[in-house]
BAGU-60454 format. One record per residue (C-alpha): residue number from 0; residue in one letter; chain; x, y, z. Coordinates in Angstrom, 2 decimals, padded with zeros to 5 digits. Each point is the difference from the previous one (the first is absolute). Layout:
BEGIN
+-----+-----+-------+---------+---------+---------+
:   n : res : chain :      xx :      yy :      zz :
+-----+-----+-------+---------+---------+---------+
: NUM :   a :     A :       X :       Y :       Z :
...
+-----+-----+-------+---------+---------+---------+
//
This chain:
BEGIN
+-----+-----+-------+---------+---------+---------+
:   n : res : chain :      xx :      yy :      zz :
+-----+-----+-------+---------+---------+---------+
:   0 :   x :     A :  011.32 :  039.92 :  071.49 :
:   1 :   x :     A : -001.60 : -002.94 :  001.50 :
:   2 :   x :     A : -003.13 : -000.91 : -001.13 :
:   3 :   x :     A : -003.12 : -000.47 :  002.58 :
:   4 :   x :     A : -001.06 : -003.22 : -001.91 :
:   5 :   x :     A :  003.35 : -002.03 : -000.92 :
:   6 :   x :     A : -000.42 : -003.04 : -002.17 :
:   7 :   x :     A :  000.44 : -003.24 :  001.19 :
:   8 :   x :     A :  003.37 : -001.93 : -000.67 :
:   9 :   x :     A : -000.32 : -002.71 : -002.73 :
:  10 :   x :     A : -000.20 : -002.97 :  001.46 :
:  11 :   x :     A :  001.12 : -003.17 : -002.12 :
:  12 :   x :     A : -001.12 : -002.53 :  002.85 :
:  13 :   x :     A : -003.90 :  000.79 : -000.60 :
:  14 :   x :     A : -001.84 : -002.71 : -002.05 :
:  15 :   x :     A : -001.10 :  000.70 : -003.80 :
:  16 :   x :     A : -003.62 : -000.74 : -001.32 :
:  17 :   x :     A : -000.34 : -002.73 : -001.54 :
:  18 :   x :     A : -002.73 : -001.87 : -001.93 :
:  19 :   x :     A : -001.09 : -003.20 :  000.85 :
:  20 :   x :     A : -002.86 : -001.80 : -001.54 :
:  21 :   x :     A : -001.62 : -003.88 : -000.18 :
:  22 :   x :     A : -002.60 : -001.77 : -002.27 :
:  23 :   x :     A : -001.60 : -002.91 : -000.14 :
:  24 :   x :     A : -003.06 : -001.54 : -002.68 :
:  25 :   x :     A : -001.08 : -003.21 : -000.64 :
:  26 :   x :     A : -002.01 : -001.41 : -002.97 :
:  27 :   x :     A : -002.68 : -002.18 : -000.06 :
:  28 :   x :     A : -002.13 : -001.45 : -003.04 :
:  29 :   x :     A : -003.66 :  000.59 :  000.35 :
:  30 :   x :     A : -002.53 : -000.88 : -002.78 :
:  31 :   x :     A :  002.64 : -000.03 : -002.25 :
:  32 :   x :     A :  001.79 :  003.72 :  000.29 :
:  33 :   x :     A :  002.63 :  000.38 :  002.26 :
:  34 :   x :     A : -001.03 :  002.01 :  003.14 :
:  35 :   x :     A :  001.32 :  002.02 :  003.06 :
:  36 :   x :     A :  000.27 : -002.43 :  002.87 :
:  37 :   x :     A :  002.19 :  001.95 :  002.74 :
:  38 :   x :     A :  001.65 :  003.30 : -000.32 :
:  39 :   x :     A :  002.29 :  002.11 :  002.17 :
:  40 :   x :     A :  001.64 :  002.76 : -000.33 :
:  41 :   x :     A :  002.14 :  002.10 :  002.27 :
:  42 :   x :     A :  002.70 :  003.08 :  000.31 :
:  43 :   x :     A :  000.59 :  001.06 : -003.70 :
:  44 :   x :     A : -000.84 : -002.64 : -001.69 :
:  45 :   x :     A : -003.49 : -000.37 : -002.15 :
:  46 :   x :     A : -001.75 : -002.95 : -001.97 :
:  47 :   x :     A : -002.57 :  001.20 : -002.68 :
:  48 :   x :     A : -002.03 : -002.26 : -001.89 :
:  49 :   x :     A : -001.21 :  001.33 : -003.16 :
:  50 :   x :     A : -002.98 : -001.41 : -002.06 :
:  51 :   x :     A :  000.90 : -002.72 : -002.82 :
:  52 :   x :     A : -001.81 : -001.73 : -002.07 :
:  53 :   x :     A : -002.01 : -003.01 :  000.75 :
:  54 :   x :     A :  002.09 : -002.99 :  000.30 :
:  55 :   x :     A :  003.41 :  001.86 :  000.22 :
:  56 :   x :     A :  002.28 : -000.07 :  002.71 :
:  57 :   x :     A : -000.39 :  001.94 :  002.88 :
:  58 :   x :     A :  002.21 :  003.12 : -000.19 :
:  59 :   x :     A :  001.71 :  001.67 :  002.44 :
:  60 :   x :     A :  001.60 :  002.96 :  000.23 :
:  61 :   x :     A :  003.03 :  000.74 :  002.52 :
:  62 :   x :     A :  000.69 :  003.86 :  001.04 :
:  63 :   x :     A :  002.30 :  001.48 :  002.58 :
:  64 :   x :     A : -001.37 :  002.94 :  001.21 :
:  65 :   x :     A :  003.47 :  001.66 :  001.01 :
:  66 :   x :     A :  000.88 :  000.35 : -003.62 :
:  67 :   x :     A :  002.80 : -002.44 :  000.18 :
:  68 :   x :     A :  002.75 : -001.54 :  002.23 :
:  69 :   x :     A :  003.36 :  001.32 :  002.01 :
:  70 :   x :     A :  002.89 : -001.78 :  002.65 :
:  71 :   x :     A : -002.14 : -001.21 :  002.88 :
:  72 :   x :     A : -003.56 : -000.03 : -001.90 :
:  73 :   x :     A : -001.71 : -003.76 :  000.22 :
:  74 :   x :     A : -002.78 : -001.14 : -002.04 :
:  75 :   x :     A : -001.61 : -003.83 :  000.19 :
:  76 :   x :     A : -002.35 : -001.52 : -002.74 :
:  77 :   x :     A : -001.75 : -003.05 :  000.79 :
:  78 :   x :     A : -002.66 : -002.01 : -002.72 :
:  79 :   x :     A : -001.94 : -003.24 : -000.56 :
:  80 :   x :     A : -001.51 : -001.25 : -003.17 :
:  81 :   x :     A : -002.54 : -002.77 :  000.91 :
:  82 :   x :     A : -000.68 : -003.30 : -001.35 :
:  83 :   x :     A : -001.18 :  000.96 : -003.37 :
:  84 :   x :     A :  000.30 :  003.61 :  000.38 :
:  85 :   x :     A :  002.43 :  002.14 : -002.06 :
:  86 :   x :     A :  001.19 :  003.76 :  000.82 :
:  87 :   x :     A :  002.42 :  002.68 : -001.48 :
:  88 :   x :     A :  001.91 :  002.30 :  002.33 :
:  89 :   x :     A :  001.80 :  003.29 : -001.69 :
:  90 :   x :     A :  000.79 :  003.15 :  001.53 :
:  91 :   x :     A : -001.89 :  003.30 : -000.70 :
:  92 :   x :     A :  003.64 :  001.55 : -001.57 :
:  93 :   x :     A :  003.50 : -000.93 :  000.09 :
:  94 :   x :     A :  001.41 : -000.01 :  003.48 :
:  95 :   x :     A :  002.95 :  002.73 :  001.25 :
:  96 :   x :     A :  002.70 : -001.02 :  001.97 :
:  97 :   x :     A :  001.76 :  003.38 :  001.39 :
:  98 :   x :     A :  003.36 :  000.72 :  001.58 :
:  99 :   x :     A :  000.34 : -001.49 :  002.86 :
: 100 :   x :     A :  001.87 :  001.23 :  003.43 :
: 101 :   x :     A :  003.10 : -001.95 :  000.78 :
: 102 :   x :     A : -000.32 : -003.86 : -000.52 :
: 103 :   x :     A : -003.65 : -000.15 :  001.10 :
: 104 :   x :     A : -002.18 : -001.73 : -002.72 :
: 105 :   x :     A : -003.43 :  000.23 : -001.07 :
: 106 :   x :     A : -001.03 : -003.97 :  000.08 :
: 107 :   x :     A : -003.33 : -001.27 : -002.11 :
: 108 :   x :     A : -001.38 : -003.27 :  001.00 :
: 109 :   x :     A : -002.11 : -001.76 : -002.06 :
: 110 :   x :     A : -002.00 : -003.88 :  000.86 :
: 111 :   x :     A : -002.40 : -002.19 : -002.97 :
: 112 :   x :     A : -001.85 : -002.58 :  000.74 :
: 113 :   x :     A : -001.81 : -002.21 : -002.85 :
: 114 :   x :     A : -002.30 : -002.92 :  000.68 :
: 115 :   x :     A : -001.01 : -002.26 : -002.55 :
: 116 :   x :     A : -000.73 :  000.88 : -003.41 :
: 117 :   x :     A :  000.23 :  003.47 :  001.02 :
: 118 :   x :     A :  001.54 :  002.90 : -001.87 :
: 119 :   x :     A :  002.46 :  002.71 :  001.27 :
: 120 :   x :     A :  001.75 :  002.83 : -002.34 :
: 121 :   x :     A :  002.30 :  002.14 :  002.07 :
: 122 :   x :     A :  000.41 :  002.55 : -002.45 :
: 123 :   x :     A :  000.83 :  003.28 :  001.54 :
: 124 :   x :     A :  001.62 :  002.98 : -001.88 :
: 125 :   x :     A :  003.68 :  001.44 : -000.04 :
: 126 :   x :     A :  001.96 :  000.47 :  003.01 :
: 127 :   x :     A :  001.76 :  003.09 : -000.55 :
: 128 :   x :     A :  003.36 :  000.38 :  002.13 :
: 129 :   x :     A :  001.62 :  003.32 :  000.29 :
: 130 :   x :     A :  003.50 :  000.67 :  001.06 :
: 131 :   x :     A :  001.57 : -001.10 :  003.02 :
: 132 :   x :     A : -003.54 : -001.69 :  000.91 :
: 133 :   x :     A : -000.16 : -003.49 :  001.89 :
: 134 :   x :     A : -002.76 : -002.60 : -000.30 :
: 135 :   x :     A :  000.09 : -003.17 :  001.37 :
: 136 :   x :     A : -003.14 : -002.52 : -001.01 :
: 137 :   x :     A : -001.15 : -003.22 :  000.21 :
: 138 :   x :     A : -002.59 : -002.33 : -001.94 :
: 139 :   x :     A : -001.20 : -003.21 :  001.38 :
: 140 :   x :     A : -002.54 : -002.47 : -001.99 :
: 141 :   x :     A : -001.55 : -002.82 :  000.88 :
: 142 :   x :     A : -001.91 : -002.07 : -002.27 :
: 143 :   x :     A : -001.86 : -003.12 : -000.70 :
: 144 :   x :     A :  000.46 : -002.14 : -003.21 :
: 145 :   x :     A : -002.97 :  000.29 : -002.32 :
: 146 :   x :     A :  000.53 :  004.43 :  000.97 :
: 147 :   x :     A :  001.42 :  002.56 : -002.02 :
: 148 :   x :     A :  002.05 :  002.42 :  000.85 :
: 149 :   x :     A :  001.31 :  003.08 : -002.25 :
: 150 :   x :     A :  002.49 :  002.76 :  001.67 :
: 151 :   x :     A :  001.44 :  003.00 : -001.61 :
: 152 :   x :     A :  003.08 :  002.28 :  001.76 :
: 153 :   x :     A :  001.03 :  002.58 : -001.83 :
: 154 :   x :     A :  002.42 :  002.63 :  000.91 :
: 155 :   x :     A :  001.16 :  003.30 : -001.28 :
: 156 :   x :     A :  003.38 :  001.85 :  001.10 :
: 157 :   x :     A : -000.90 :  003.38 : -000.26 :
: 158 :   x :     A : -001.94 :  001.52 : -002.80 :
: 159 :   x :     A :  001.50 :  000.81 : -002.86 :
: 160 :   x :     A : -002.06 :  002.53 : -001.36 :
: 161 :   x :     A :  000.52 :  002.17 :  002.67 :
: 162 :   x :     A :  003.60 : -000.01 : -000.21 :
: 163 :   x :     A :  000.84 : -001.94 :  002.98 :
: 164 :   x :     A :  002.69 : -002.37 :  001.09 :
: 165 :   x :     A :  000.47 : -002.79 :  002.43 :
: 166 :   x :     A :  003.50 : -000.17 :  001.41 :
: 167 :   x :     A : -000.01 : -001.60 :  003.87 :
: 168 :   x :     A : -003.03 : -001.73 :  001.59 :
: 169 :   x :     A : -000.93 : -003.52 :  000.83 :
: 170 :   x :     A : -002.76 : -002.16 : -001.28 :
: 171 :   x :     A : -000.81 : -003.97 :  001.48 :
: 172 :   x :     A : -002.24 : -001.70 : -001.29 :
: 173 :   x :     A : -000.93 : -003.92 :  001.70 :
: 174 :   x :     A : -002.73 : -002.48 : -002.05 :
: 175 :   x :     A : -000.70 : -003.14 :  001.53 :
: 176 :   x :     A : -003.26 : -001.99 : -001.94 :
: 177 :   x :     A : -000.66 : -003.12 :  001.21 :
: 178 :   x :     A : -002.43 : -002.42 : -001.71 :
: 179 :   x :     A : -001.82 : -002.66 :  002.00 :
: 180 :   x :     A :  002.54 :  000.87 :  002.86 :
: 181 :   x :     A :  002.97 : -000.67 : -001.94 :
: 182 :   x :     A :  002.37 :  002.75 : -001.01 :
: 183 :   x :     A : -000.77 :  000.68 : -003.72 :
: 184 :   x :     A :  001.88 :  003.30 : -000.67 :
: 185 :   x :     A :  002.44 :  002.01 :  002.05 :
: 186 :   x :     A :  002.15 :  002.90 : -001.33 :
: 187 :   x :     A :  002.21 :  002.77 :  002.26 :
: 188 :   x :     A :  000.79 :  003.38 : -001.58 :
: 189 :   x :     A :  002.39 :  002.41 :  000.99 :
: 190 :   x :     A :  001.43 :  003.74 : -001.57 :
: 191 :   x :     A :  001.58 :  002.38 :  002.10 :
: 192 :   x :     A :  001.62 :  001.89 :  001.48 :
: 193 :   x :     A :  001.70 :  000.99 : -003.51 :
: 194 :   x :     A : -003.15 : -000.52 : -001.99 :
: 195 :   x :     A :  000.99 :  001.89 : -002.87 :
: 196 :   x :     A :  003.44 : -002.05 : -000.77 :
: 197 :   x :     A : -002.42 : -003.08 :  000.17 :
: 198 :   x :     A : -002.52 :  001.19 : -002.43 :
: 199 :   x :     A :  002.74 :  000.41 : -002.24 :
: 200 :   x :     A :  001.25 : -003.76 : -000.12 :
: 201 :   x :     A : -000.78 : -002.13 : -003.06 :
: 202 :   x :     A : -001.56 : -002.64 :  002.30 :
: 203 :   x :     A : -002.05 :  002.08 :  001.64 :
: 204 :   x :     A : -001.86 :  002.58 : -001.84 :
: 205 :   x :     A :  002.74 :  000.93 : -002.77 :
: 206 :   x :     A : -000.40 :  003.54 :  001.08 :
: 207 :   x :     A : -004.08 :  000.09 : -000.05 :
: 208 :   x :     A : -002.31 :  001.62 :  002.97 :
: 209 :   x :     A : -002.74 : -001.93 :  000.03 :
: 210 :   x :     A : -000.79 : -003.89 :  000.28 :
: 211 :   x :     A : -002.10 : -002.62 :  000.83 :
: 212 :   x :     A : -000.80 : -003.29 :  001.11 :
: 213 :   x :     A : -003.12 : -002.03 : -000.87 :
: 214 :   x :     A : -000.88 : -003.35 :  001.46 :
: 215 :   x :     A : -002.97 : -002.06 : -001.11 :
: 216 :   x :     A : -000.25 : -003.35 :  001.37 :
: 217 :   x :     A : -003.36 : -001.93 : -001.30 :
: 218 :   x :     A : -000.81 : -003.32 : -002.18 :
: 219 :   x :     A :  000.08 :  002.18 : -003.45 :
: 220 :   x :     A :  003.35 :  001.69 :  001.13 :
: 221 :   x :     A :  002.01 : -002.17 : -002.79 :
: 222 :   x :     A : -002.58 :  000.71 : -002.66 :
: 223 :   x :     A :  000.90 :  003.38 :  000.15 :
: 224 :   x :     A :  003.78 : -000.02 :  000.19 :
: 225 :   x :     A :  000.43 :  000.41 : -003.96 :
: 226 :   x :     A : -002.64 :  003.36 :  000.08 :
: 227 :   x :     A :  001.36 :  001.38 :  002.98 :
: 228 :   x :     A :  003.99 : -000.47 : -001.87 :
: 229 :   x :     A : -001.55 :  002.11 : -002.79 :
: 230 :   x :     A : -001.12 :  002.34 :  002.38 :
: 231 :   x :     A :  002.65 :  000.55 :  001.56 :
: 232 :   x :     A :  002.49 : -000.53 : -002.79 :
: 233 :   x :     A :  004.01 :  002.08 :  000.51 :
: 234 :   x :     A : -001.51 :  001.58 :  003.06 :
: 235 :   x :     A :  000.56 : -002.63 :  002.50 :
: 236 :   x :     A : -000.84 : -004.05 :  000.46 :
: 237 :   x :     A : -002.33 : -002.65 :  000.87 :
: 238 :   x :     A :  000.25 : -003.37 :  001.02 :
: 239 :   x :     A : -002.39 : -002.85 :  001.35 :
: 240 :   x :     A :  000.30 : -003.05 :  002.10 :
: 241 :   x :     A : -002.43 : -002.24 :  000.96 :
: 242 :   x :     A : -001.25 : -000.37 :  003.69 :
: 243 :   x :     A : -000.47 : -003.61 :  001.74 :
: 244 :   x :     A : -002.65 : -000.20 :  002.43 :
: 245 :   x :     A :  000.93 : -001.40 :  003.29 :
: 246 :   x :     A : -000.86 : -003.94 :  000.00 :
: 247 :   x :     A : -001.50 :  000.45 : -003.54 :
: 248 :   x :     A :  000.66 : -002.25 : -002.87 :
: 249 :   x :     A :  003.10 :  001.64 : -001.07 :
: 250 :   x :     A : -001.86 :  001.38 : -003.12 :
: 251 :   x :     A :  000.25 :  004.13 :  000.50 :
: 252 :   x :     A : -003.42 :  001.38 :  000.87 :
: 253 :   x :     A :  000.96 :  003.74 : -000.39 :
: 254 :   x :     A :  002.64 :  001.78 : -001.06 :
: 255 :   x :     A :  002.33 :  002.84 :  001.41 :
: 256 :   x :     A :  000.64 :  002.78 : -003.08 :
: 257 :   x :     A :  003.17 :  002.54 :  000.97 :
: 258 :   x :     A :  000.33 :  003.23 : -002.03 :
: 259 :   x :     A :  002.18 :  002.65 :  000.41 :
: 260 :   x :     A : -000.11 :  003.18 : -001.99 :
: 261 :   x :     A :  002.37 :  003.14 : -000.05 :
: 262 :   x :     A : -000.58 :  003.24 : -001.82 :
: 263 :   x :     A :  001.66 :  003.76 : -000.30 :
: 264 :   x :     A : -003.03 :  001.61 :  001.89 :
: 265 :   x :     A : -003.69 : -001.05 :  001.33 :
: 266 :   x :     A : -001.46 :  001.04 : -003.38 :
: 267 :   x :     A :  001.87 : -002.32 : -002.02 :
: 268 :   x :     A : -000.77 : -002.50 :  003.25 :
: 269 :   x :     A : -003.49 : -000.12 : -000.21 :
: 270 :   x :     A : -000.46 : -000.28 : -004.29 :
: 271 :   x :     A :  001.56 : -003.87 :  000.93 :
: 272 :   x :     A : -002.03 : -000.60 :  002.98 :
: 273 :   x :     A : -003.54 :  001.21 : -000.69 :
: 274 :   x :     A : -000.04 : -002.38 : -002.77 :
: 275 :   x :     A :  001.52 : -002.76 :  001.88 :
: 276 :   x :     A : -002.74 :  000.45 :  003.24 :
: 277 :   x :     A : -002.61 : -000.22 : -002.74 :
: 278 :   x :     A :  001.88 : -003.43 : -001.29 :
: 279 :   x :     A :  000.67 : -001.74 :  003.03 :
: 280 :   x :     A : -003.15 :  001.32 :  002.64 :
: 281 :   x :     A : -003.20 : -000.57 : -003.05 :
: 282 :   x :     A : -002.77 :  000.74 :  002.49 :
: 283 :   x :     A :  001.00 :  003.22 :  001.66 :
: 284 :   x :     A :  002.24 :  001.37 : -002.95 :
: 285 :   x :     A :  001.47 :  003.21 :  001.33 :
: 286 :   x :     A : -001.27 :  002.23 :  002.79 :
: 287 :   x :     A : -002.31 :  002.59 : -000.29 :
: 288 :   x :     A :  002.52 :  002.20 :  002.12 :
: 289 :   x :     A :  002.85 : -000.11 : -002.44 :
: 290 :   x :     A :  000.83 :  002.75 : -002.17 :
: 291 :   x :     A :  000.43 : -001.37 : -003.30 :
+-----+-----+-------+---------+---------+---------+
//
């Protein structure tokens, strides 16, 4: 019997949706409290700034409206702290990274800008990568002696809880910070395709699913090496090295302090970095946002 309304063949060459989203916010200091200066948003992506108290840093509040990220999806964050201004950026809930179709990858751009004796904590929550998913992103910083500059990555493969695994996928992950022009910090990170195998490594993550990395760089970074060790104690390291400005007097100015942490899930994760964001960023402590 032939039907009066056939269905259409499948047809593999026709486009997917995907999400695609931008935005932008700079800082200024007014009257002493940090203050909108420019905002834009487009696509799925959304800035909300919540109320603080008086003299904290402006806080801002990242959300992608699609719910999270697939092969092909593109999302760009741009912000400026201005001279004397100070800001924290986290994002409304960890962010998913889905399966993606063939080699396509979902790719996250993000840009900060400090000017002097500004303040920027880039301190967003888990990204959560599921199986066979493929995320490509990139930070750049630039920043002025005299600024400081806080940044937070962690990721999550999988979630334990709920019984899932990670076995194939691909995650990149590019940081360039450059201080007065001059490359400070630079770091390339690669797992995949077999991400499971390289989870499992000693090196690596000695078989754990979650990690992160945590970069201050600031004059105080050294005073707070021996805390943040503490912190931090069998579930990953620290270390500190002092940053010359360009032309300066060869005494360091500011300091770059590197910690990585590694843990079985993002519940054991977060018990070493929520007290290490209250150690190492003392005027914003730990977002509102964050489920604690």
């Amino acid at each position: 019997m032939t039907s009066m309304f056939p269905l259409p063949a499948p047809q593999s060459s026709v486009p997917m949706q995907r999400t695609q989203g931008g935005g932008r916010l700079s800082v200024k200091l007014t009257s002493g409290q940090s203050r909108i200066d420019r905002l834009f948003q487009e696509g799925a992506a959304r800035i909300r700034v919540p109320r603080v108290p008086q003299g904290s840093p402006l806080e801002a509040v990242l959300i992608n409206t699609a719910g999270g990220l697939t092969g092909g999806d593109r999302m760009e964050w741009s912000f400026e702290a201005g001279e004397g201004a100070s800001m924290t950026l986290a994002t409304q809930a960890c962010e998913k990274t889905y399966k993606a179709h063939g080699l396509s990858e979902a790719r996250v751009s993000v840009k900060l800008k400090l000017n002097p004796s500004s303040s920027l904590a880039w301190l967003p929550q888990e990204t959560i990568l599921f199986d066979r998913a493929r995320l490509a992103r990139t930070i750049d910083v630039d920043m002025v002696a005299g600024s400081r500059l806080l940044m937070l990555e962690p990721v999550v493969f999988g979630r334990l809880a709920m019984n899932e695994a990670v076995t194939e996928g691909l995650f990149r992950d590019r940081w360039r910070i450059r201080l007065d022009g001059q490359l400070l910090h630079a770091e390339d990170m690669r797992l995949g395709p077999d991400i499971a195998s390289a989870l499992g490594r000693t090196a690596v993550a000695n078989g754990g699913l979650a990690m992160a990395t945590l970069l201050l760089v600031a004059p105080d970074a050294e005073a707070r090496l021996n805390s943040a060790r503490t912190i931090i104690s069998q579930s990953g390291g620290v270390s500190y090295i002092g940053a010359r400005r360009p032309g300066g007097p060869g005494m360091a100015e500011t300091g770059k302090l590197l910690a990585r942490v590694v843990a079985k899930d993002s519940y054991e994760l977060r018990k070493v970095l929520v007290p290490l964001i209250h150690l190492l960023n003392p005027l914003g402590g730990v977002p509102k946002v964050w489920s604690i």
